[in-house]
C-alpha positions as CSV (number, residue, x, y, z in Angstrom):
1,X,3.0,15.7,-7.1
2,X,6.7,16.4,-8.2
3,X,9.3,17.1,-5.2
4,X,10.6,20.6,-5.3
5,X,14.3,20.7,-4.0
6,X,15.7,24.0,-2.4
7,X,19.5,23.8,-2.5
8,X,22.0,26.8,-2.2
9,X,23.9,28.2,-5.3
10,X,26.6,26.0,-6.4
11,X,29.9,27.2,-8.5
12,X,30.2,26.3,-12.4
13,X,33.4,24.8,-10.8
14,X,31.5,22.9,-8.5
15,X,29.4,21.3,-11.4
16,X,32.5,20.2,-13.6
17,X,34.1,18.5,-10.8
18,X,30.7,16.7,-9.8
19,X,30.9,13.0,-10.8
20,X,28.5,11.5,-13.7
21,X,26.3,9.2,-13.0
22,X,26.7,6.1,-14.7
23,X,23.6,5.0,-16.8
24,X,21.0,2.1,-17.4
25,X,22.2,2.3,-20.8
26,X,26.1,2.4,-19.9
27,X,25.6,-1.1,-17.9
28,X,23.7,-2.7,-20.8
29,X,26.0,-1.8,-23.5
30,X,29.0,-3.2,-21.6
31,X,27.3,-6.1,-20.9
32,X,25.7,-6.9,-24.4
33,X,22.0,-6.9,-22.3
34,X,19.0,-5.3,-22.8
35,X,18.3,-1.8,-21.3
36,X,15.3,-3.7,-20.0
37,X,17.2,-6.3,-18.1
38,X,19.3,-4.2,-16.6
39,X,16.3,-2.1,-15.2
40,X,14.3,-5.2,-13.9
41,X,17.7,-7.0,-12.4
42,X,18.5,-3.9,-10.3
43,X,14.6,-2.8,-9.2
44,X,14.8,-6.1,-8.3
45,X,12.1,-7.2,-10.4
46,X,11.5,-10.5,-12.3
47,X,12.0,-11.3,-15.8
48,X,16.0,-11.7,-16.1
49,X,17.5,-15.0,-14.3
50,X,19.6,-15.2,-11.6
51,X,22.7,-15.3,-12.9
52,X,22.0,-12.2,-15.4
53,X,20.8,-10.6,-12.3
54,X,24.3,-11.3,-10.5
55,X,26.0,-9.9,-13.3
56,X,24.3,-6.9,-13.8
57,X,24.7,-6.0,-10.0
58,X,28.4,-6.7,-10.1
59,X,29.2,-5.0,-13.1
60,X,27.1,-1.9,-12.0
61,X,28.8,-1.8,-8.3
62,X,31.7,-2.1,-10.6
63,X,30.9,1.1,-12.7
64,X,29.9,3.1,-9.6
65,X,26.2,3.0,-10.7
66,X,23.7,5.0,-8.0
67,X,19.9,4.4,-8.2
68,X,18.0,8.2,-9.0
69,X,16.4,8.1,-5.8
70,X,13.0,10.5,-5.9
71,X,13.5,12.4,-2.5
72,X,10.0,13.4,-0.7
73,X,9.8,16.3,0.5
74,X,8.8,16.9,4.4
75,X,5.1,15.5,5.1
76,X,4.9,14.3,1.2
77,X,3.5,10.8,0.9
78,X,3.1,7.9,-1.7
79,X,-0.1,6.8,-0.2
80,X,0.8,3.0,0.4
81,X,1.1,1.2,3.6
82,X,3.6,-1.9,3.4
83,X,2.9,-5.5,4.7
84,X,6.1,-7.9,4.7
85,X,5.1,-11.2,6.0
86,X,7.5,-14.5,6.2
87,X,5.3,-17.6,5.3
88,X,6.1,-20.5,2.1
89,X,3.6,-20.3,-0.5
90,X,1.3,-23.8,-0.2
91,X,1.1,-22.9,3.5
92,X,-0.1,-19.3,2.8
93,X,-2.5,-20.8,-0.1
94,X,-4.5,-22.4,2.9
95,X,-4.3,-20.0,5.7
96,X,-7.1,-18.1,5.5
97,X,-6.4,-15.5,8.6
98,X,-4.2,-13.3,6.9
99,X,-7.1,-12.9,3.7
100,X,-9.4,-11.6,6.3
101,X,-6.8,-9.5,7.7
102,X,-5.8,-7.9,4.5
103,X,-9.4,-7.8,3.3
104,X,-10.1,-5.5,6.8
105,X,-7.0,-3.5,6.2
106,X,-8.1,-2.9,2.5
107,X,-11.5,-1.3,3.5
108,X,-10.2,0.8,5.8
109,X,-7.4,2.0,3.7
110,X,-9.1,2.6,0.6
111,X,-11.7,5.2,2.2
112,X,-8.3,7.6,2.1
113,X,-7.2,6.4,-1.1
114,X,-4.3,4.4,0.2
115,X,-3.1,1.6,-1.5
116,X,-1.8,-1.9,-0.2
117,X,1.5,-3.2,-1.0
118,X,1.7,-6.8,0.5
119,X,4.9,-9.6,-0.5
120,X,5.8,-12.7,0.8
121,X,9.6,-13.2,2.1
122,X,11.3,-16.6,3.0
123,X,13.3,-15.5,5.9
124,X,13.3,-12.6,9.0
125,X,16.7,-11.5,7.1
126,X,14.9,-11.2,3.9
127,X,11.9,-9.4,5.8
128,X,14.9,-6.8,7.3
129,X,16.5,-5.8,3.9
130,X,13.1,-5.6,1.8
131,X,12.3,-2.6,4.6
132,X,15.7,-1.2,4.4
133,X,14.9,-1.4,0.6
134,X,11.3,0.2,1.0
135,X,12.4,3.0,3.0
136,X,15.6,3.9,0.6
137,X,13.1,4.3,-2.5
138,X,10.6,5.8,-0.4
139,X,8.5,2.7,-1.7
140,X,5.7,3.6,1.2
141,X,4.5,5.2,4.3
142,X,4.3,2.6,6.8
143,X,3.9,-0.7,7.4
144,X,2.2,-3.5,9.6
145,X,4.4,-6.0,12.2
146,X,2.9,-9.3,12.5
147,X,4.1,-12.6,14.0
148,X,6.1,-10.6,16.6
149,X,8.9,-12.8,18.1
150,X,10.5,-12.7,21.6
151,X,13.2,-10.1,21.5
152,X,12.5,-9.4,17.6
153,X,15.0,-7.3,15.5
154,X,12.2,-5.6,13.5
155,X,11.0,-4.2,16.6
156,X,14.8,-2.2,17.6
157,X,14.8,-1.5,13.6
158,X,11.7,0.5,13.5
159,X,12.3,2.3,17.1
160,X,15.6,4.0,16.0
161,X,15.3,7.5,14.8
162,X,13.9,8.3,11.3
163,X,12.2,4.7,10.5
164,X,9.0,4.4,8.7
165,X,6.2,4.6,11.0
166,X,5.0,0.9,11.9
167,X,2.3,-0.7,14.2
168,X,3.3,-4.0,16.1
169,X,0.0,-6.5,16.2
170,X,1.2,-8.1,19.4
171,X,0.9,-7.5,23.3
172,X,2.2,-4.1,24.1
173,X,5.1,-5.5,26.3
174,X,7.3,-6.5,23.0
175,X,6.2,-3.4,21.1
176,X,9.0,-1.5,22.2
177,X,7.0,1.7,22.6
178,X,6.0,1.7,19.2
179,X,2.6,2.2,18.2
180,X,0.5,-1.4,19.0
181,X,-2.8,-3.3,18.6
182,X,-2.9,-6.1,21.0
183,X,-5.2,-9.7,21.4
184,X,-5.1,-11.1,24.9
185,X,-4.7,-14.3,23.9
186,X,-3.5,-15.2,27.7
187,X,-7.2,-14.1,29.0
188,X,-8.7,-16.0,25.8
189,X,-6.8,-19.2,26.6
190,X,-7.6,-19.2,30.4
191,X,-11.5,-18.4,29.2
192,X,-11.2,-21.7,27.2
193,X,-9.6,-24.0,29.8
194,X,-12.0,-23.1,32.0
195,X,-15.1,-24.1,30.1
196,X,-13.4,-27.3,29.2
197,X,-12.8,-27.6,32.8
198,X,-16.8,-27.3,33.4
199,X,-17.4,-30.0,30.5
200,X,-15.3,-32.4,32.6
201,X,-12.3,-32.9,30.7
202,X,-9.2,-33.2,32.8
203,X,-6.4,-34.0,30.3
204,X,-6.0,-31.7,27.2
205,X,-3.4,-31.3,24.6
206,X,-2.3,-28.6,22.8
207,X,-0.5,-28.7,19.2
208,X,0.6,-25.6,19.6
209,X,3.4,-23.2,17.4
210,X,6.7,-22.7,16.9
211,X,8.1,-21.4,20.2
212,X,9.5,-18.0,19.4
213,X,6.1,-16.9,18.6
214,X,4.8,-14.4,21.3
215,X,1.8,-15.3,20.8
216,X,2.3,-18.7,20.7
217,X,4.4,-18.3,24.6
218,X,1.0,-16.6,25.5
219,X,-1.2,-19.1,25.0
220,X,1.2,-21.9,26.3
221,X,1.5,-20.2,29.5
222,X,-1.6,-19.5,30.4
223,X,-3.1,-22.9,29.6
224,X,-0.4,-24.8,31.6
225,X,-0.9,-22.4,34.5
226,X,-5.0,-22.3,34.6
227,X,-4.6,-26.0,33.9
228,X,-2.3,-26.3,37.0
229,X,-5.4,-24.4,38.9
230,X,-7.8,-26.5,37.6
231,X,-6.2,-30.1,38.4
232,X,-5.7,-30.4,34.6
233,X,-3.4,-32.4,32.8
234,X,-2.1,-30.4,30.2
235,X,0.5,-30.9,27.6
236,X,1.8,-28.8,24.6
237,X,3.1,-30.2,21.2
238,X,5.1,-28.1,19.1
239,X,4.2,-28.2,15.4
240,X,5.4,-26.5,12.0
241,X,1.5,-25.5,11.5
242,X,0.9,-27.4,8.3
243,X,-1.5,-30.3,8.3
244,X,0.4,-33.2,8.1
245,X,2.2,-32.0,11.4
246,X,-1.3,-31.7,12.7
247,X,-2.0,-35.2,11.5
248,X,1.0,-36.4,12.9
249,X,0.5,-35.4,16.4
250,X,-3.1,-36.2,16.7
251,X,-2.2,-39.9,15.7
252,X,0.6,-39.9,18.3
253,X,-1.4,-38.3,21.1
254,X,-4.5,-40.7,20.2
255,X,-3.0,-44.3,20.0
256,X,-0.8,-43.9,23.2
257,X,-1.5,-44.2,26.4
258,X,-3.6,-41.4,28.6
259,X,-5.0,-40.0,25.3
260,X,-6.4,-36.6,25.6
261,X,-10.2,-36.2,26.1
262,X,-9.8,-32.9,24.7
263,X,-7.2,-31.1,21.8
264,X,-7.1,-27.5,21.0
265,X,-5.1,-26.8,17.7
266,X,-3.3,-23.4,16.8
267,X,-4.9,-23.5,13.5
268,X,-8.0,-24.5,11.9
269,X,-6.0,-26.2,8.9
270,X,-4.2,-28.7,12.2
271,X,-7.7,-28.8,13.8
272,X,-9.4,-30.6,10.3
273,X,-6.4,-33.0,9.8
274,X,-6.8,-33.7,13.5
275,X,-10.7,-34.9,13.0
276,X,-9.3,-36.9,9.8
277,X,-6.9,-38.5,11.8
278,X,-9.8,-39.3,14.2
279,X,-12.2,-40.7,12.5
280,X,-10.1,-42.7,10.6
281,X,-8.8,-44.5,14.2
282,X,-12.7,-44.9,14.8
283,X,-12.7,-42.2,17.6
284,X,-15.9,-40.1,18.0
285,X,-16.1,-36.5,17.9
286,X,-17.0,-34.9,20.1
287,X,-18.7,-37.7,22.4
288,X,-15.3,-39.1,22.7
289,X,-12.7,-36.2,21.4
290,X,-13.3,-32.6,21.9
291,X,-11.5,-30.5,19.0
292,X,-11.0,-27.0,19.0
293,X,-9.3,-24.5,16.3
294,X,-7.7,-20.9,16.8
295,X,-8.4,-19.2,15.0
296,X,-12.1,-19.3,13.5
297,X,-12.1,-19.6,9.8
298,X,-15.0,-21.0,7.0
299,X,-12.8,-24.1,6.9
300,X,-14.2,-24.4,10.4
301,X,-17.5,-24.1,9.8
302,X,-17.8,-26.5,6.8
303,X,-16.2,-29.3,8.3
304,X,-18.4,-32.4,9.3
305,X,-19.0,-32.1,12.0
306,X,-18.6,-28.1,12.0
307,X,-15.7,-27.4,14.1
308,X,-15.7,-25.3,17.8
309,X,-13.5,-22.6,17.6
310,X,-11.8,-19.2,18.8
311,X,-13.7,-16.6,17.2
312,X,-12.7,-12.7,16.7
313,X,-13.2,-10.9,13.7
314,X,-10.3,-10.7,11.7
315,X,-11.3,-8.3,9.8
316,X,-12.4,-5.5,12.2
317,X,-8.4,-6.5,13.6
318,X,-7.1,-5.6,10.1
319,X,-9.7,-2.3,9.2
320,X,-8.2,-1.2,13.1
321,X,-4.3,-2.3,12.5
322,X,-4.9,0.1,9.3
323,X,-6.6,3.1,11.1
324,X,-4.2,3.3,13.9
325,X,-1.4,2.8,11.0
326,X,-2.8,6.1,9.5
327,X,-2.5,8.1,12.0
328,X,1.0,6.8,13.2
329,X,1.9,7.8,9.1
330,X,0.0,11.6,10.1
331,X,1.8,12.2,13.3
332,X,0.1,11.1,16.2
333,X,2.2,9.7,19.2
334,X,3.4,5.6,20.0
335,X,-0.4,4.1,21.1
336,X,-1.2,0.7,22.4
337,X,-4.4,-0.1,21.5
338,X,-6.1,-3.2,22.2
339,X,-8.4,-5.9,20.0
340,X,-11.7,-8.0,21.5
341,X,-10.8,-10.9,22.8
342,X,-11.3,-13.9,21.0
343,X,-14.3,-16.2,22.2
344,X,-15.1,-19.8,22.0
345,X,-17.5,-20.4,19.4
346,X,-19.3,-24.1,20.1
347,X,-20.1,-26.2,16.8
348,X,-19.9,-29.8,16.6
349,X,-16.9,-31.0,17.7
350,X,-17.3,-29.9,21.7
351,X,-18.8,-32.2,24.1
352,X,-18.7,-33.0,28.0
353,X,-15.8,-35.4,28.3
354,X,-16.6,-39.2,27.9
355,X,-16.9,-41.1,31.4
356,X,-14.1,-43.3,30.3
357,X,-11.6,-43.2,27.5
358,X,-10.1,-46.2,24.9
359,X,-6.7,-47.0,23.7
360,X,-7.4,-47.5,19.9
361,X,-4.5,-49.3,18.0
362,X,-2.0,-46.9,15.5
């Protein structure tokens, strides 16, 4: 639907004196480029390189060149929800959580004829700008939080007046009031230690995250305190998530002394390099290793022996983040809304601890 703009009367002195605005055209010609490359380098799109780009954006800043911003009008939308999310590509290629999210938020979205517009940034800074950029063009409606950080700068960005609406998928005490859908990981994590706990494993590890995670705090916290109740040895090892930091661990935790009986991984990609690792140093799973993912994932389930993991559907989490989205984007107030909590599914991999435990060599 075309905007409609209501403006008051203006003089035919006011329209001489009003500047021109430079052209597409204008920049090209004075650069001997195409009209095309100067239309991709400053949409920021591909197919110019980086050093066409840079002079195309210096020459137009140069020429006083404005982008012809469409304004909406009050309560007009694009219908398209935005999804930002910092991750390299070979990790994201194997991380199968954020597939089933999307997938969850594309069938809820697409019963209101919404579309999805999902890219991959390197850095938080990056994540910042390409929303300042979104909401200048009026490029979509609202958009998803995810891998909320403690005291993150997305979250004071989308609570000052006029931002996009936004929902935060973390615990309601970082949302900052805005709109939320949270997973209590902390109750999740206590469920688990506990049941290991009645297996009879008294010394478990946990390759955990990177620390800034909230999520990842969560989880540490309430395993080292129920493990504290419990007359558990606990201990947490930070990892980059990728696999060879899973293997990496495992092998250190494995040929050292007072081993684990038990590991819980914060991935299921850590969790299968981690049974790798174990099998090659002649360690039984699960008579002698118990091995545990978070998340849940068909990696999981096709491993040999199947791997025990911390099952929740992802995608009823994404269909829900998308709902509650919606009616952010339609009006309705700041929510915090809450997801089931994740459960331990038993495969293969989960046994009573062994009676005694061996030192194998590294």
């Amino acid at each position: 639907m075309p905007a409609v703009f209501y403006a008051r009367n203006v003089t035919d002195d006011e329209v001489s004196s009003a500047p021109r605005r430079v052209t597409i055209e204008e920049v090209a010609r004075s650069l001997g480029v195409s009209n095309g490359a100067v239309s991709f380098a400053l949409n920021d799109r591909p197919g110019v390189s980086d050093e066409t780009r840079k002079r195309i954006l210096e020459r137009a800043q140069e020429m006083g060149w404005r982008p012809r911003v469409r304004r909406r009008r009050e309560g007009e939308r694009v219908g398209v929800i935005g999804f930002a999310l910092e991750r390299k590509a070979p990790n994201l290629a194997v991380e199968s959580f954020y597939a089933q999210f999307v997938a969850g938020v594309e069938s809820e979205i697409s019963k209101r004829s919404y579309g999805l517009l999902w890219q991959i940034v390197s850095t938080l800074d990056a994540e910042l700008e390409l929303y300042r950029r979104w909401q200048r063009l009026g490029t979509v409606d609202g958009v998803m939080l995810v891998d909320i950080r403690q005291d993150d700068p997305r979250i004071g960005y989308f609570s000052r007046a006029g931002a996009l609406p936004s929902i935060v998928v973390a615990d309601r005490a970082v949302a900052g009031g805005l709109t939320s859908i949270s997973v209590d990981d902390g109750g999740a994590m206590r469920e688990l230690i506990l049941q290991l706990h009645e297996l009879g494993h008294r010394s478990v590890l946990r390759v955990s995250g990177p620390a800034e995670s909230v999520f990842t705090r969560l989880r540490d916290r309430a395993m080292v305190e129920t493990a504290a109740e419990c007359g558990i040895t606990a201990r947490i090892e930070r990892s980059d998530l990728t696999a060879r930091s899973g293997a990496l661990l495992t092998r250190a935790a494995l040929t050292t002394p007072g081993r684990p009986t038990a590991i819980v991984y914060e991935n299921d990609l850590m969790a299968l390099a981690g049974q790798g690792v174990a099998a090659e140093l002649g360690i039984r799973v699960p008579e002698e290793l118990s091995i545990i993912a978070w998340d849940d994932s068909p990696l999981c389930a096709v491993a040999w022996p199947p791997i025990s993991a911390m099952s929740r559907d992802v995608l009823a989490l994404g269909a829900q983040t998308a709902r509650h989205l919606l009616g952010t984007i339609e009006g309705a107030e700041p929510a915090a809304y809450a997801d089931a909590r994740p459960r331990l599914k038993m495969r293969g991999t989960t046994a009573p601890a062994p009676r005694t435990t061996f030192l194998r060599p590294g």
